[in-house]
N, C-alpha and C positions, 0 to 999 in steps of 0.2 A: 443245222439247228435253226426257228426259227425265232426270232429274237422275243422273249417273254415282255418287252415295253413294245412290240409291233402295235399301232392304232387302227381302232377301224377308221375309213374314212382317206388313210394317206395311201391308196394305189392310185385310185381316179382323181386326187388330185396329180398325183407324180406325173398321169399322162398329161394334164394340163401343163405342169412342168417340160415335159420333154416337147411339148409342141413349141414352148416358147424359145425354147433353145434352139434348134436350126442351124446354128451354126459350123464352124470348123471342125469340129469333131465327133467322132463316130459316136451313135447314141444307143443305151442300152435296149432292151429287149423289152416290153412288158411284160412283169411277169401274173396277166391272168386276173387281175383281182378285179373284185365286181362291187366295190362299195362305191358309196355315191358322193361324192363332193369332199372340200376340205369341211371340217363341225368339229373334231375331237385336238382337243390342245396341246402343242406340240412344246419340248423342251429343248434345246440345242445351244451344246459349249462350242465357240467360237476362240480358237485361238491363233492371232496373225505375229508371226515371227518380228517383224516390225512394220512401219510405216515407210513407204514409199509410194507412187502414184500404183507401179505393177500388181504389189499385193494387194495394195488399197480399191480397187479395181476387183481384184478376185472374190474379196470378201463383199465388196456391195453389190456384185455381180448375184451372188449368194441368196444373199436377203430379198433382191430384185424378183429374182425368180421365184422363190416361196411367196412372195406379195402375190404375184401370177395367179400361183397355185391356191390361193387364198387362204395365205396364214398371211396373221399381220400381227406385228410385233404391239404388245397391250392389247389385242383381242383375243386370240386364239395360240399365240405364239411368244414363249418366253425364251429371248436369247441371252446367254454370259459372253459377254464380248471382253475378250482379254487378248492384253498385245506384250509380249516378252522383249522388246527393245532389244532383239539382238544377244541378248543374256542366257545361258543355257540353265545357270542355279533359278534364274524367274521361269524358262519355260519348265523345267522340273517340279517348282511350286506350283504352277499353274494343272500341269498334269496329275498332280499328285489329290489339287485341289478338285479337279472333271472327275477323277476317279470316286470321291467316296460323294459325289453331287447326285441331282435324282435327274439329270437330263438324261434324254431318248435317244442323243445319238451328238457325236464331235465333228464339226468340222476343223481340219488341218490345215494351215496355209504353208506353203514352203516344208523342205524335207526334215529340217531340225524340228519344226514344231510334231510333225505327225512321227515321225519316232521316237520322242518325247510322252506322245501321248500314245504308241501300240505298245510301248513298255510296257505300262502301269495299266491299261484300260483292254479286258479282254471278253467284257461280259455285255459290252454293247459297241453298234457299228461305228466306226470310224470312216469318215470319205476325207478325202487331202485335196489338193489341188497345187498347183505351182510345184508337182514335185518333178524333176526330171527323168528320175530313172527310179522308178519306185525297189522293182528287183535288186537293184544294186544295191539301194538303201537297207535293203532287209525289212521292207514295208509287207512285199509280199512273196509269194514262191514262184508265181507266171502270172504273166501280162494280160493270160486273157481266161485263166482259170482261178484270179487269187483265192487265198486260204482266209483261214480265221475270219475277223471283223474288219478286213481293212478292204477298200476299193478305192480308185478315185480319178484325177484326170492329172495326165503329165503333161507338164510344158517340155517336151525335149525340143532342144533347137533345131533349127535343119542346115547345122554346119556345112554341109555341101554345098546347099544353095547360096550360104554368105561368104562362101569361101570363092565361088565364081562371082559373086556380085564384087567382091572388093577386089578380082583379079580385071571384071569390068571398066570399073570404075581406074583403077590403077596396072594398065597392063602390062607396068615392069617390076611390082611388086614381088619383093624378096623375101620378108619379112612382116607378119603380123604379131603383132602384141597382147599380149591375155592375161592383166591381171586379174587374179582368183583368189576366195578364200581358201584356208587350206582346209576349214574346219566343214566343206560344205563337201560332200559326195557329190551332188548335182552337179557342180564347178568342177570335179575331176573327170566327172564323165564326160560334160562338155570338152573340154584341153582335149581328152583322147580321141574324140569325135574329129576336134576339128585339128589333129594334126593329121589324120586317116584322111581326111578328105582333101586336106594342106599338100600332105607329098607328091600325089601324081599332080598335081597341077606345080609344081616346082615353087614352092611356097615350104618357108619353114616356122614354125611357131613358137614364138620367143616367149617364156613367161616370167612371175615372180609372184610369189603369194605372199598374202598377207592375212591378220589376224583380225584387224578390226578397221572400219573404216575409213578413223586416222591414220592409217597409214598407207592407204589407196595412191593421194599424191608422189611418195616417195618412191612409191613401187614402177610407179609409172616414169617417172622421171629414169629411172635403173633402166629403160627398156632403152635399145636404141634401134630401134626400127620405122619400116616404111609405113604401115598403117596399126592400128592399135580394133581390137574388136570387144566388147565390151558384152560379154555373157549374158546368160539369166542366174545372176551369183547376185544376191541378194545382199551382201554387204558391200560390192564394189559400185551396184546401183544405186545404193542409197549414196553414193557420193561419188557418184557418175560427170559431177562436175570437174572434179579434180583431174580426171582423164580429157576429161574435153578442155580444159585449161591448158596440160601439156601439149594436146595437139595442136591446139594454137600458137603458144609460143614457138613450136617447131615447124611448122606449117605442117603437121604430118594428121592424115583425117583420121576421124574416130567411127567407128562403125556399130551399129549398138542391134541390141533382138528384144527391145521392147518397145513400143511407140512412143511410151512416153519418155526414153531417153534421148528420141530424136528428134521430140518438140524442146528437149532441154537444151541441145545442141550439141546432139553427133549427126555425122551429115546426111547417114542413111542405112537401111538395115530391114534384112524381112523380122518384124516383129509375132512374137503370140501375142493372140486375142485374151486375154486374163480377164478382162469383164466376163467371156464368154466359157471361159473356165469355172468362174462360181457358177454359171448360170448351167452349166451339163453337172457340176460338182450337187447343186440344188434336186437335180433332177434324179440322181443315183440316193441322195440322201432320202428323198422319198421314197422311192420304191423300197431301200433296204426298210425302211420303217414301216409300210406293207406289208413287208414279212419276206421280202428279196432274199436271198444269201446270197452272200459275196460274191463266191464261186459262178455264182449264174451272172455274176457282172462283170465284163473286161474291164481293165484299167484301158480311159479312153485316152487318146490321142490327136490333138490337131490335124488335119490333113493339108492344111490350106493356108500360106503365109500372106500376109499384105506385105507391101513394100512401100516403107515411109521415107522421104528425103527432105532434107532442109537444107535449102540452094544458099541460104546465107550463111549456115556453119559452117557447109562444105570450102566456102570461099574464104571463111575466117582461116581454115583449116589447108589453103594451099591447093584446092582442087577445084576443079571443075565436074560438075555432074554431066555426062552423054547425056544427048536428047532423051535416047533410048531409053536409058532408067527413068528420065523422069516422068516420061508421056505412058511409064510402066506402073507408076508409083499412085498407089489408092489414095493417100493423101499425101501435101506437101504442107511445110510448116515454114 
């Protein structure tokens, strides 16, 4: 089907979009359109699970890119920018509220919000971003044929590679640490990722979930292990301090898969790029609003991790970083 709000005007911009993007992840397809520039006014629900630097990132990532493509927000581009604090009965009202609105197309930040919004919303396109495992969500039915109105860009981790970086860094490692929410599919796919990738290197992974995240510190404290790894679970990020507290007091390091948890102080960790998540998420939301279908869009995936370290957490934290990681590591903090 092709969506009845499609604009003229938004193909040749989306190719502006996808030139600006470049980065880590695999980029869709053109699909063909031959209008000329961005000119016709675009509508877009925006809604971020909460605040944190990672989502916070995804979403301005978002609006970056349309800038590019030449919507700007009060000339040609009206966005509803809504942030559910972590609450499912707000992200519900929010969806509830996209659903009977006259915008062209949602963007989803994190897996709660865009299954929030594929419930209720099936008569225009949805893109997400920051979701990990969209299939597993029930966002879509294949990663590289989706159905319905949904498409978008996963952050999956690359649990293997942070599983040999922290056996790197610590090569008598027994024990890694994984507080998770229980409420996030993403965070369960994660744990099973990285115990798969955990056993052959003789590594076991130790958890404890939690529900909100007050209770991050306590969770962490319950772990008694060698190093602690610190997910793309979006409630134990947002208070990713509490984790790095414990490692300190224990001397045991923290390892984290976002940048900005490791300027906050975990000691190192291959991070997703989440600016550049909005900025391919920007890029799909245009062409679907061309007149794309879904189906003709893979859900994209990063290919490519940076490696961030901060030599003074690690040292709060009881470690030493190898030369090797750090003459490895795209930035140090």
């Amino acid at each position: 089907m092709k969506w009845s709000r499609a604009l003229v005007g938004i193909v040749a911009a989306s190719s502006l979009a996808l030139a600006a993007c470049g980065g880590g992840t695999d980029t869709p397809a053109d699909n063909g359109g031959d209008a000329n520039g961005a000119g016709e006014e675009i509508s877009i629900g925006i809604v971020n699970l909460l605040s944190h630097p990672a989502l916070d990132a995804a979403q301005e990532g978002f609006i970056e890119a349309l800038a590019d493509a030449g919507y700007v927000e009060g000339e040609n581009l009206t966005l509803d920018l809504q942030n559910a604090n972590n609450d499912q009965s707000t992200l519900t009202n929010i969806a509830n509220t996209f659903a009977n609105s006259d915008a062209d197309l949602f963007y989803a930040i994190a897996t709660p919000s865009a299954q929030s919004l594929a419930q209720v919303i099936t008569d225009r396109p949805i893109v997400f971003a920051a979701v990990t495992d969209p299939v597993e969500a029930g966002l879509v039915a294949d990663w590289e044929s989706p159905d319905a109105n949904v498409t978008g860009v996963s952050d999956m981790n690359p649990m293997q590679a942070q599983m040999e970086l922290i056996q790197e860094v610590l090569p008598d490692v027994q024990t890694v640490g994984i507080v998770y929410s229980s409420g996030e599919v993403n965070s369960e796919v994660q744990v099973a990722e990285a115990e798969e990738a955990a056993g052959p290197l003789g590594i076991e992974i130790v958890t404890a979930t939690v529900t909100n995240s007050s209770e991050v510190q306590q969770a962490a404290q319950s772990l008694d292990v060698d190093a602690f790894l610190i997910p793309t679970d979006n409630t134990v990020v947002s208070a990713a301090e509490s984790v790095i507290q414990i490692g300190e007091q224990r001397g045991v390091p923290v390892f984290a898969s976002d940048e900005s948890t490791m300027e906050r102080g975990a000691a190192a960790g291959l991070s997703v790029n989440y600016t550049q998540q909005g900025r391919d998420a920007a890029a799909l939301a245009l062409e679907l609003l061309g007149g794309a279908e879904p189906s003709s869009l893979p859900v994209e995936t990063q290919k490519e991790f940076d490696l961030f370290v901060n030599e003074t957490a690690a040292e709060s934290q009881g470690v030493t970083l190898p030369e090797a990681v750090i003459e490895r590591a795209a930035k140090q903090f």
